[in-house]
C-alpha positions as CSV (number, residue, x, y, z in Angstrom):
1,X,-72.6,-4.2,-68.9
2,X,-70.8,-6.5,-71.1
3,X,-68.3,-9.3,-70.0
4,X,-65.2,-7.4,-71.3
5,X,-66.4,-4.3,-69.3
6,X,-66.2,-6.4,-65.9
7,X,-63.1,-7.7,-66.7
8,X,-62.0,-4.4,-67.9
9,X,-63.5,-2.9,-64.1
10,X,-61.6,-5.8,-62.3
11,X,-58.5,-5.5,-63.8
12,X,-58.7,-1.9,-63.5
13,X,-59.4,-2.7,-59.7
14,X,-56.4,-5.2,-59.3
15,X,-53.9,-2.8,-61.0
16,X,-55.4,0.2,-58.8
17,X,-55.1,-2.0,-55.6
18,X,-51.6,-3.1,-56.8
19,X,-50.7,1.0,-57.4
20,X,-52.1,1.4,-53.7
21,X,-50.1,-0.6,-52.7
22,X,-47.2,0.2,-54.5
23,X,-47.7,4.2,-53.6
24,X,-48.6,2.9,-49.9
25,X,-46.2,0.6,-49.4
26,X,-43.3,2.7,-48.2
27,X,-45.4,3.7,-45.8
28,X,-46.6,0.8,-44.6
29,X,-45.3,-2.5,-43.2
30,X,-45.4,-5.4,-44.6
31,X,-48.6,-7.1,-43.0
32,X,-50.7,-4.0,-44.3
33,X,-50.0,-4.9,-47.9
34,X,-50.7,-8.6,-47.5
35,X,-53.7,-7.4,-45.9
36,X,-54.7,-4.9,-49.1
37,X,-53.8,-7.8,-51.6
38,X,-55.9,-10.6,-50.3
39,X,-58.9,-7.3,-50.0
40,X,-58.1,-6.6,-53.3
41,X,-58.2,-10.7,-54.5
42,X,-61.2,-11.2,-53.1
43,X,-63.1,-8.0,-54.5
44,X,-61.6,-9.5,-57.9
45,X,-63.4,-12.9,-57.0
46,X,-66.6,-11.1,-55.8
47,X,-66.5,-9.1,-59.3
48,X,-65.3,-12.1,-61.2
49,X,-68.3,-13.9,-60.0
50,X,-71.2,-11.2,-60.4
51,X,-69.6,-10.9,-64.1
52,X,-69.8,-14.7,-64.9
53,X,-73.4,-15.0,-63.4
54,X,-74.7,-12.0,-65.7
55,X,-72.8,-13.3,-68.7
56,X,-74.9,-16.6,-68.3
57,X,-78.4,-14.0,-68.1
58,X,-77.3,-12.6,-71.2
59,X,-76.5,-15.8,-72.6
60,X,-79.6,-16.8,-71.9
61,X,-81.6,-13.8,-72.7
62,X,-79.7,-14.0,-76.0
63,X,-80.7,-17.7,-76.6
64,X,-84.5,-16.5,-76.3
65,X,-83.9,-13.5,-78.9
66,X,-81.9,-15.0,-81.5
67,X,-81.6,-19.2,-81.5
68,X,-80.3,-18.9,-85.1
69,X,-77.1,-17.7,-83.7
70,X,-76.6,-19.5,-80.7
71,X,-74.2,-21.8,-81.9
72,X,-72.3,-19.0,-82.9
73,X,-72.9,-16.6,-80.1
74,X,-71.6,-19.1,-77.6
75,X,-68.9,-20.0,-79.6
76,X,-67.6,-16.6,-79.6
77,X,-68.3,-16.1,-76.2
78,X,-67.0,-18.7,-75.1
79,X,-63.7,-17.8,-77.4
80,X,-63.8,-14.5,-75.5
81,X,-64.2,-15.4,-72.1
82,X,-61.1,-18.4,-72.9
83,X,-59.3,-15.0,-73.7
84,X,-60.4,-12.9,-71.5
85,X,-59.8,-15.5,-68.7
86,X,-56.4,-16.2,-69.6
87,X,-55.6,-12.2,-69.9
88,X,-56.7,-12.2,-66.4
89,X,-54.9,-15.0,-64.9
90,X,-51.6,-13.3,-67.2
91,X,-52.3,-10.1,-65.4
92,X,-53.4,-11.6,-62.2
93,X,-50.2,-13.3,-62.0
94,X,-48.0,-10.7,-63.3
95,X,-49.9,-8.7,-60.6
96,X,-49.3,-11.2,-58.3
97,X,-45.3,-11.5,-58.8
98,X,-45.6,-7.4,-58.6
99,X,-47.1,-8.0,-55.3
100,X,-45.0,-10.4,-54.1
101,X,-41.7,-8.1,-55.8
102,X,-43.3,-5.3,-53.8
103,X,-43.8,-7.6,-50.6
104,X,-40.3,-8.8,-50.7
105,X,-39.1,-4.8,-51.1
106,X,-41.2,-4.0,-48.5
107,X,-39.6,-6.8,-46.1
108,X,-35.7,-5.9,-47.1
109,X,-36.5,-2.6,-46.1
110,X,-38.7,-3.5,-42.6
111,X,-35.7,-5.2,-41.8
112,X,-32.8,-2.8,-43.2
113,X,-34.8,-0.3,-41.0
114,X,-35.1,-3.0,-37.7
115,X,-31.4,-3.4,-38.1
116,X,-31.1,0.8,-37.9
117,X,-33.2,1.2,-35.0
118,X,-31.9,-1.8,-33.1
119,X,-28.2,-0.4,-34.1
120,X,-29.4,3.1,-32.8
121,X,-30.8,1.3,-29.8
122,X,-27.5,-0.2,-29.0
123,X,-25.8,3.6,-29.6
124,X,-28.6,5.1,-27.1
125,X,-27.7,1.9,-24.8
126,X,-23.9,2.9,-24.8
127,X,-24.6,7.0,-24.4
128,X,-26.8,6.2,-21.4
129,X,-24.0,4.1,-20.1
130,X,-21.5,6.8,-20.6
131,X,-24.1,9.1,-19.4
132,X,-24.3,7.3,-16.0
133,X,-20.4,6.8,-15.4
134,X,-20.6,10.2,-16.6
135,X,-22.8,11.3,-13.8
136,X,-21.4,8.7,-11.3
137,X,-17.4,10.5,-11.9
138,X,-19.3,13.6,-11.0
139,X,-21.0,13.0,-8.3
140,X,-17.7,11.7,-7.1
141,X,-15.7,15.0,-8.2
142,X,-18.6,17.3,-6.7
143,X,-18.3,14.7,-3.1
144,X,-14.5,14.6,-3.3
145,X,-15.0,18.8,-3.7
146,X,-17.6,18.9,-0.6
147,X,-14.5,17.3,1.2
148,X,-12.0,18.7,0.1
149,X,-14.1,22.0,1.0
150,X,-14.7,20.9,4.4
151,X,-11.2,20.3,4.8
152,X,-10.3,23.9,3.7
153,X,-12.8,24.9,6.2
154,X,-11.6,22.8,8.6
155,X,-8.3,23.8,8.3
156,X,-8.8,27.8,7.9
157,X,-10.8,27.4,11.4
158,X,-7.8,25.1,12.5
159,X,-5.8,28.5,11.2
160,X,-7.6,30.9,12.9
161,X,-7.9,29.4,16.2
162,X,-3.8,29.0,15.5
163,X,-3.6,32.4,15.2
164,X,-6.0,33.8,18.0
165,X,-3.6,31.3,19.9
166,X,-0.7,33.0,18.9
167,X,-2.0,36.4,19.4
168,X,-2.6,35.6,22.8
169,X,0.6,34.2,23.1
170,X,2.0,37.0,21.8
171,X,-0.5,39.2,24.3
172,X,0.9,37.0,27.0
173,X,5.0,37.7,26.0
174,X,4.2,41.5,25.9
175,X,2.4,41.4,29.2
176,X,5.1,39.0,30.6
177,X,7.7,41.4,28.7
178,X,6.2,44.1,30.7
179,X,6.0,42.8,34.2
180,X,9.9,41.2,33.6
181,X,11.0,45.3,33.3
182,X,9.2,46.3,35.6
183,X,10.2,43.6,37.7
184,X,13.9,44.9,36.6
185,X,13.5,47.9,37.6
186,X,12.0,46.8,41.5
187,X,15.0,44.8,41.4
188,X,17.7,47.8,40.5
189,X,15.6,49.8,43.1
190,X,15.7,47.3,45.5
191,X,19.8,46.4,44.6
192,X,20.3,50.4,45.2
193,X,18.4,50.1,48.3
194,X,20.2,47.2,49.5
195,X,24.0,48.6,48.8
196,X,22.8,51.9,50.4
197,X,21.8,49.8,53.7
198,X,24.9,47.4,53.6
199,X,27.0,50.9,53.0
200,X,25.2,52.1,56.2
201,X,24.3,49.1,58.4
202,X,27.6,46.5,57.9
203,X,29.7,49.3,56.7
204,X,31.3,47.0,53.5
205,X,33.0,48.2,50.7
206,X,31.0,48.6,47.5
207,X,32.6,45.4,46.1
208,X,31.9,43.2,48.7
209,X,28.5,44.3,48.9
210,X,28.0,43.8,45.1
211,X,29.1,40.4,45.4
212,X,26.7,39.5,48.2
213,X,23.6,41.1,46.5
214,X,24.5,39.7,43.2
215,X,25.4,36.0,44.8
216,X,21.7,36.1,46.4
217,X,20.4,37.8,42.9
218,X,21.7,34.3,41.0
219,X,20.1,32.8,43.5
220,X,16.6,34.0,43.0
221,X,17.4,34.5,39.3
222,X,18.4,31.0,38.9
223,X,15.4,29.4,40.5
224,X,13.2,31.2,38.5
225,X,15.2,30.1,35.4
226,X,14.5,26.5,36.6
227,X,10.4,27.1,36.6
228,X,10.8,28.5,33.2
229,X,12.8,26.1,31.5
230,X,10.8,23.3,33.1
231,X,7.5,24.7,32.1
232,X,9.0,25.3,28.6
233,X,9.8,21.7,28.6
234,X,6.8,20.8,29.5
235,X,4.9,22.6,27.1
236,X,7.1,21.6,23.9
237,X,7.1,18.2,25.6
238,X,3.4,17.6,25.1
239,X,3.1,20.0,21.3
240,X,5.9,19.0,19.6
241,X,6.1,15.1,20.2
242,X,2.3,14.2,20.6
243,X,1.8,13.7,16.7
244,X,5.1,11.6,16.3
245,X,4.1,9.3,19.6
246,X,0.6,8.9,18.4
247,X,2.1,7.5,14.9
248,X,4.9,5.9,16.6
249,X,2.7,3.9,18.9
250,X,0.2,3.0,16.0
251,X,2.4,1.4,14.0
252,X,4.4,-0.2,16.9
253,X,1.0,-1.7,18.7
254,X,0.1,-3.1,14.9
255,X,2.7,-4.5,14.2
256,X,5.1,-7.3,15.9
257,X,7.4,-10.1,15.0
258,X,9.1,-12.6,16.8
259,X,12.8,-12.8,17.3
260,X,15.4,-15.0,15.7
261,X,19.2,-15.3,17.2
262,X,21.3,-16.6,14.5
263,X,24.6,-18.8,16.0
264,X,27.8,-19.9,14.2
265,X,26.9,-24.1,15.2
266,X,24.2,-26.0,14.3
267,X,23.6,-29.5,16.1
268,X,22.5,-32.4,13.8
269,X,21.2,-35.3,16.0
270,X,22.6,-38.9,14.7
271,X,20.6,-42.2,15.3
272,X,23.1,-44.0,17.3
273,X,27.0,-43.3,17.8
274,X,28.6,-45.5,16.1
275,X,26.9,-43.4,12.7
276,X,30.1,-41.0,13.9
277,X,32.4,-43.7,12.8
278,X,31.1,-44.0,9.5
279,X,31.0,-40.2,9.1
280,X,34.2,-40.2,9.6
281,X,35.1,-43.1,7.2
282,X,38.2,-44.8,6.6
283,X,41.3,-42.8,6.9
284,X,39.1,-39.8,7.6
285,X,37.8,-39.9,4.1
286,X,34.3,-39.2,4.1
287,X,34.8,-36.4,6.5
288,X,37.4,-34.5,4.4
289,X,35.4,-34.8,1.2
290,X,31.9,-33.4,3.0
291,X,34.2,-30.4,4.4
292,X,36.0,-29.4,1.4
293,X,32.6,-29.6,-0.5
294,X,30.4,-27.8,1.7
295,X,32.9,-25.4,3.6
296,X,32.1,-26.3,7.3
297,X,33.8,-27.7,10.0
298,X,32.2,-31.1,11.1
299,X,33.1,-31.2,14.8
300,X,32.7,-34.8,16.4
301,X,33.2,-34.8,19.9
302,X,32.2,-36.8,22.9
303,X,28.1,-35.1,22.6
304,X,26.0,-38.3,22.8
305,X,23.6,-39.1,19.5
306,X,24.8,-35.3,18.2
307,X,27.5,-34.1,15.9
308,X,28.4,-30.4,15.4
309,X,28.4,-28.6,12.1
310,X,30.0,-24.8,12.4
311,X,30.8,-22.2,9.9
312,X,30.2,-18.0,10.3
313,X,28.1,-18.5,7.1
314,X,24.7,-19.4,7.5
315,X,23.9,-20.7,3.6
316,X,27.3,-22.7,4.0
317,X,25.9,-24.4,7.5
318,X,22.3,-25.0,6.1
319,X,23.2,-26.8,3.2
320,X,25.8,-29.2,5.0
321,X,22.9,-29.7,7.6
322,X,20.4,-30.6,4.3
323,X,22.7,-33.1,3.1
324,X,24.2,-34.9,6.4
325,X,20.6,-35.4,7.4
326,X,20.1,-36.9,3.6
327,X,23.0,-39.0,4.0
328,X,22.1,-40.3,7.9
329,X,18.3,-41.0,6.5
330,X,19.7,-42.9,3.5
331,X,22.8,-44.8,5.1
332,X,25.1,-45.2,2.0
333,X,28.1,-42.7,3.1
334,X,31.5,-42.6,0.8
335,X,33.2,-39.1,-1.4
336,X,30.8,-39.9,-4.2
337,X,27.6,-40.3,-2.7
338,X,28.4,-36.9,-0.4
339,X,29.5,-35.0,-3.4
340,X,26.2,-35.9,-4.8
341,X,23.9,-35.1,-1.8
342,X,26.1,-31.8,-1.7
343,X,24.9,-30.8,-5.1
344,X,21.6,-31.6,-4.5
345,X,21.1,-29.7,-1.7
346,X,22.6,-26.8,-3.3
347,X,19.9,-26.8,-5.8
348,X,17.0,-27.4,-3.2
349,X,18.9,-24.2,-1.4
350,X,18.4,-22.2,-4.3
351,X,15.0,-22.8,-4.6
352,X,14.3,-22.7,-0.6
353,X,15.8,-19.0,-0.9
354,X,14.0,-17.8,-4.0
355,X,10.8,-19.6,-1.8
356,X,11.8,-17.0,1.2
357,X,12.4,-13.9,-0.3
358,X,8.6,-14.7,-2.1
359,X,7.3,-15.0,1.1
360,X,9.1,-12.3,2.6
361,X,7.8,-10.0,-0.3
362,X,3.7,-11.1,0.0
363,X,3.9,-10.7,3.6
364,X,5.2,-6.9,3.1
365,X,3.0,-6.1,0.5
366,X,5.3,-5.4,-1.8
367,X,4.7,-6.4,-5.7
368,X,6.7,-6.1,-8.8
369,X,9.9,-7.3,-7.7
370,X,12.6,-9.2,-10.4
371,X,13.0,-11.9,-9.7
372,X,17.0,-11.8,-8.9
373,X,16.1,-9.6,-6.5
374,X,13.8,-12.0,-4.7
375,X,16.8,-14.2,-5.0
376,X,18.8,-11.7,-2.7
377,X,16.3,-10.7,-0.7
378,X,15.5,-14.6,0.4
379,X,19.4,-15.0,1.3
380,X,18.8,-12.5,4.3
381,X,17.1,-15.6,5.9
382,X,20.2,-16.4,7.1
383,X,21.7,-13.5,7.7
384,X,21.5,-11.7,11.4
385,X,22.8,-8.5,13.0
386,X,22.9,-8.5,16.6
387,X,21.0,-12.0,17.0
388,X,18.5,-10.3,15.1
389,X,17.4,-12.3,11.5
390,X,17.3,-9.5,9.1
391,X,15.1,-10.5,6.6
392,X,12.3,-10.8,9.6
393,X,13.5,-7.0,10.8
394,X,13.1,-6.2,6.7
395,X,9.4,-7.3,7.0
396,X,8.4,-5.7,9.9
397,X,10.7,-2.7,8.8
398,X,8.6,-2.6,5.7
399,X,5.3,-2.8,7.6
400,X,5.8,0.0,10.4
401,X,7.1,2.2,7.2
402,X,4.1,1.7,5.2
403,X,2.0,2.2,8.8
404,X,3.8,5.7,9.1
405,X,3.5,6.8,5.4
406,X,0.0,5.7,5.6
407,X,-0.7,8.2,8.6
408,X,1.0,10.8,7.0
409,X,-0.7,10.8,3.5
410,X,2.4,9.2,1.6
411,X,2.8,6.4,-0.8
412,X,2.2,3.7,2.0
413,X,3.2,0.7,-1.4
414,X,6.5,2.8,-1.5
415,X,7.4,2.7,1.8
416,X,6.9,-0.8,2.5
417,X,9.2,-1.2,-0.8
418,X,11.5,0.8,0.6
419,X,11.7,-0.8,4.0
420,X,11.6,-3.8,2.5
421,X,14.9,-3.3,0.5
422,X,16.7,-1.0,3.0
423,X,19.2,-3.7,4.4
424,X,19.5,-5.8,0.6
425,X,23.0,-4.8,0.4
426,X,23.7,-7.1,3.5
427,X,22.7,-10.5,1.4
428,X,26.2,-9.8,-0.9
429,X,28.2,-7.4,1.6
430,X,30.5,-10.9,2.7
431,X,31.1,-11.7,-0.7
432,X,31.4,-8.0,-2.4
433,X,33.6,-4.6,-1.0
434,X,32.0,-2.2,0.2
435,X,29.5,-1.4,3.2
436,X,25.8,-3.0,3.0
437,X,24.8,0.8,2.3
438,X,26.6,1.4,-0.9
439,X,26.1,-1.9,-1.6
440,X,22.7,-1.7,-1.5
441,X,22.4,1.3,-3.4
442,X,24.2,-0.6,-6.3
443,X,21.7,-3.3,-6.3
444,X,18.5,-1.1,-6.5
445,X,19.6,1.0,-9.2
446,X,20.9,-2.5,-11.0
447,X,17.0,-3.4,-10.9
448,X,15.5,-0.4,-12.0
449,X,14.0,0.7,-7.9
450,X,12.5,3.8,-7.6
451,X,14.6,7.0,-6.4
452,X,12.8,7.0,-3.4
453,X,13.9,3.6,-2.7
454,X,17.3,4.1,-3.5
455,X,17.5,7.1,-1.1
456,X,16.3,5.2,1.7
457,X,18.7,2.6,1.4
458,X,21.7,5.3,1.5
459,X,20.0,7.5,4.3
460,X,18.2,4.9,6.3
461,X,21.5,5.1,8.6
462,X,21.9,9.3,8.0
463,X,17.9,10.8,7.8
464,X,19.7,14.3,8.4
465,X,20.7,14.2,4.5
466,X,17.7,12.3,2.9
467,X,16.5,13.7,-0.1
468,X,12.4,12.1,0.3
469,X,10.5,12.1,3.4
470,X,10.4,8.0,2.6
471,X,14.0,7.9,3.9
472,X,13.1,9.0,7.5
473,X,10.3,6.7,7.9
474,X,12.5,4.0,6.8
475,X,15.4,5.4,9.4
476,X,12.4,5.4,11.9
477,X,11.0,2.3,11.5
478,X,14.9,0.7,11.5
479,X,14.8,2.1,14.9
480,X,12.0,0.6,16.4
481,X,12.5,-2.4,14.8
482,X,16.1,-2.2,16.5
483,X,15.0,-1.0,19.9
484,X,12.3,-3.7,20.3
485,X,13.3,-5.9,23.7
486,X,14.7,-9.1,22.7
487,X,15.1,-8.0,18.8
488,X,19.3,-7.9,19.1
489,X,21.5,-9.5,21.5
490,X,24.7,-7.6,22.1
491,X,28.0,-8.9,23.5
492,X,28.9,-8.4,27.0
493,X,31.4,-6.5,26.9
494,X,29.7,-3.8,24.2
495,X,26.7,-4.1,27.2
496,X,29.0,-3.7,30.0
497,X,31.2,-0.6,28.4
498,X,27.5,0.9,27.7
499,X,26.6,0.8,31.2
500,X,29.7,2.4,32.0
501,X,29.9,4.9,30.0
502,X,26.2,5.9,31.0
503,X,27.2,6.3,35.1
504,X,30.5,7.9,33.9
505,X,28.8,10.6,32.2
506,X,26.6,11.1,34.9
507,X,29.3,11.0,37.3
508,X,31.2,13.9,36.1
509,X,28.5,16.6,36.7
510,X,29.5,18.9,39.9
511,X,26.8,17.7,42.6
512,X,26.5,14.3,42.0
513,X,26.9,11.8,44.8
514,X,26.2,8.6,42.8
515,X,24.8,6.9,39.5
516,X,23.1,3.9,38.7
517,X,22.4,2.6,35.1
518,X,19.4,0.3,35.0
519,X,16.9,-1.5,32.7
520,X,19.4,-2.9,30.4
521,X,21.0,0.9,30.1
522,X,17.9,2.5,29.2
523,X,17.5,4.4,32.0
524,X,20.0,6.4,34.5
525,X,19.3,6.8,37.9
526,X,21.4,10.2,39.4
527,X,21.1,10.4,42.8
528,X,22.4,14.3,43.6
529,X,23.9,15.7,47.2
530,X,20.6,17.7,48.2
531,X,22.9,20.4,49.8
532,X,24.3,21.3,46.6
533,X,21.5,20.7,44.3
534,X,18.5,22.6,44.4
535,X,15.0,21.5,43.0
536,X,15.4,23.7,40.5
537,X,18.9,22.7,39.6
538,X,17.7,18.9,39.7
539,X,15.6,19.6,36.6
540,X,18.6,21.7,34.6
541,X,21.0,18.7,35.6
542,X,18.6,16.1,33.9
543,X,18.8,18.0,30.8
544,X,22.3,18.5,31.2
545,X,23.2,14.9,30.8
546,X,20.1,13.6,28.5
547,X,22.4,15.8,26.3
548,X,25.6,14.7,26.9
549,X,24.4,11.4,26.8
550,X,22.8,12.4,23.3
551,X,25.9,14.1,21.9
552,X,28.8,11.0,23.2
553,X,26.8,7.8,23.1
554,X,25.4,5.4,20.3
555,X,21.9,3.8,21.5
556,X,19.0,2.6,20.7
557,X,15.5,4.4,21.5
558,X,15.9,5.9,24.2
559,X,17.6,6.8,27.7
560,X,15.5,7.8,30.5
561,X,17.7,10.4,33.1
562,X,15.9,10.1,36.4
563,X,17.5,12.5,38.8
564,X,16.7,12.1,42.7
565,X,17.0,14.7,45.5
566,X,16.3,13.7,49.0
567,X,16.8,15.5,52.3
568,X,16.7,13.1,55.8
569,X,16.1,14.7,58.9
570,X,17.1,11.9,61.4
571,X,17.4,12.6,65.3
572,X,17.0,9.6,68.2
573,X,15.1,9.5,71.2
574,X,17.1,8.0,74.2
């Protein structure tokens, strides 16, 4: 084998192992064809060598056969081998930069196809994700279905218990139905029987002996009526108001708020008394200008280390009180100075409003509110009704609403909203015409409330013609927050005429010997002549005036009509 054969074979090696790897290399990552090129480099090299050391055999065989030629031989030998040599590093290095072409190819695509799978890896990522919340929303649904199926089945046994209830009831009317005619006719037999005797024995007319059967009939009859209707009570007593005293009592034993009484004078103490003289100022000065800027009366009288500061409005008294304690603290008092103080206390009272009805709303739980109306709803701080601070019987209006709703299933958010706003018309009413109701309504539909707000504000006084059940709650809670002992002081002469009119009413049933009105006119004592009235008729004459008092009288809660019957049997021993 000659030279230019081996170099022939290993070029024909090097291209094969290049086509290998150029066929292969799709295939194959990029560390497998840097393996099969430095393979194929060094079987190069392993040929290259086994060629040069037979070239030098034949060279030397040759040098044995023909020394005439040897300087010609190795001349063109070595001419051959410089060509051959430099065809092979040509074709080793255009092989090479083929190679590393190939190489380069084959890493662009390793890493086009690393960025596909890791893309494809984030897309499987995110459907497994969605795939979870997918299977978490319906495990949820298929829970909130095994509930809502227990529910059903709860409520269809609830049903038919109802009904097997009402069938016995029904049972029970027919049979009671039954023995009521039959007891009729025992009684016409028996009213027969009686008129034939009294015809016989006390020899009476027909209508006197009507009249006595039929007087001693009503008498029987009307005892009975008694049981009935007090059993009836009874029973309606303890079905129909057991639900609304359970929620009642929830929401009243959760929440409570202290009581405020709101007076027309507020007492500003004063270092020493001889600060009244400067008050007052020369020629009166100081104290005109600080009433004709603040609106209130400065009363200085003979109260030691005290001066008085009245006015029926509340904002009007509480700045005054800001700035006279400004003007006491800082000692400089003449018009300008006060006219100063006055307008800064103004501002501070804008901001110590806005401050309250902020409060008022985190403490209700109420969230979304502009903020002009947080602006009104702060001024009910000083506004009362009844010695009652209405903002504070807002809040805890708001609270026993959203209690309610809560127990019911409603918008609990909503009906502290509404309780919340229910009285907002009473932060303007002194200043705007029109009752707070109307008032009120204006407001919320000015501020974009909801409907059911708005209709709680213009039926928390009238539930009878509320259009959402959030209005009733809101009446309901207005109530309690109303009837709470100690939450409104009333004058004297309202409590005295309610006392009154309590024992008047009570006085004017037939049988009455005397009334007494006690707890603060939330309860009426009726004692009864126990000749006239029976035990029977004691419990019809309760109901009697519970609803008179219902139908005449404005309260709040409720009265309790306690009628007593006594019978004394008194004899002495002598």
């Amino acid at each position: 084998m000659s030279l230019l054969d081996l170099v022939l074979l290993l070029l024909v090696l090097g291209l094969g192992g290049v086509l290998l790897l150029r066929r292969k290399g799709e295939d194959r990552s990029a560390q497998e064809a840097r393996e099969l090129l430095e393979a194929a480099r060094r079987e190069a090299r392993e040929v290259l060598e086994a060629a040069r050391k037979e070239a030098r055999d034949i060279l030397e065989a040759a040098r044995h056969e023909a020394k005439a030629l040897r300087q010609e031989a190795e001349a063109r030998a070595k001419a051959q081998r410089e060509e051959v040599e430099a065809e092979l590093r040509r074709r080793l290095e255009a092989a090479e930069a083929e190679a590393k072409k190939r190489l380069e190819e084959a890493g662009e695509r390793l890493k086009a196809e690393r960025e596909e799978l890791r893309a494809e890896r984030e897309r499987l990522r995110s459907l497994q994700e969605e795939l979870k919340e997918e299977r978490e929303r319906l495990k949820a649904e298929r829970e909130e279905l095994r509930r809502e199926g227990e529910r059903l089945a709860k409520r269809a046994e609830a049903l038919d218990a109802r009904a097997a209830r009402l069938e016995e009831a029904e049972a029970e009317l027919v049979r009671k139905e039954e023995a009521l005619k039959a007891e009729a006719r025992a009684l016409e037999e028996r009213f027969k029987e009686v008129e034939r005797r009294l015809y016989e024995v006390a020899g009476l007319t027909p209508e006197e002996a009507r009249r006595l059967v039929l007087a001693r009939l009503d008498r029987e009859l009307e005892e009975e009526k008694a049981q009935r209707v007090r059993a009836a009570l009874e029973r309606a007593r303890l079905e129909a108001r057991r639900e609304a005293q359970k929620i009642l009592a929830q929401a009243m034993q959760r929440q409570a708020s202290e009581t405020a009484a709101q007076l027309a004078v507020t007492v500003v103490p004063i270092p020493s008394d001889a600060m009244k003289g400067r008050i007052i100022g020369r020629e009166g000065r100081n104290i005109r200008a600080f009433e004709a800027l603040t609106g209130v009366d400065l009363i200085i009288d003979d109260t030691p280390d005290a001066v008085l500061l009245s006015s029926f409005n509340p904002i009007r008294r509480e700045i005054a009180r800001m700035a006279l304690e400004e003007l006491l603290k800082d000692g400089r008092i003449h018009p300008s100075r006060i006219e100063e103080v006055v307008e800064k206390a103004k501002q501070e009272m804008k901001t110590f409003i806005y401050e309250r009805g902020e409060e008022a709303a985190l403490e209700a739980g109420v969230v979304g509110l502009k903020p002009g109306l947080i602006q009104l709803l702060g001024r009910l701080h000083f506004r009362s009704s009844y010695g009652q601070n209405v903002l504070k019987h807002s809040i805890q209006v708001a609270h026993l609403a959203g209690i309610m709703a809560a127990e019911l299933g409603l918008d609990a958010a909503l009906a502290r909203r509404a309780g919340l706003l229910h009285d907002i018309g009473k932060s303007v009413d002194r200043e705007v015409e029109g009752s707070h109701v109307e008032i009120g309504i204006a407001l919320a539909r000015r501020f974009g409330e909801p409907m059911e707000v708005v209709d709680a504000i213009a039926h928390h006084h009238d539930p009878d013609n509320a259009e959402t059940l959030y209005a009733v709650l809101v009446a309901a809670a207005d109530a309690l927050s109303a009837a709470r002992p100690g939450a409104r002081r009333e004058s004297l002469e309202e409590y005295l005429q309610r006392l009154e009119a309590l024992e008047r009413i009570a006085l004017s049933f037939p049988g009455v010997e005397t009334a007494f009105a006690v707890q603060a006119g939330r309860e009426v004592r009726v004692i009864v002549k126990p000749e006239k009235i029976s035990d029977a008729k004691a419990t019809l004459l309760a109901r009697e005036i519970a609803s008179r008092i219902e139908k005449e009288m404005n309260y709040p809660g409720q009265v309790q009509v306690t009628v007593v019957r006594e019978t004394r049997a008194v004899e002495y021993a002598r």
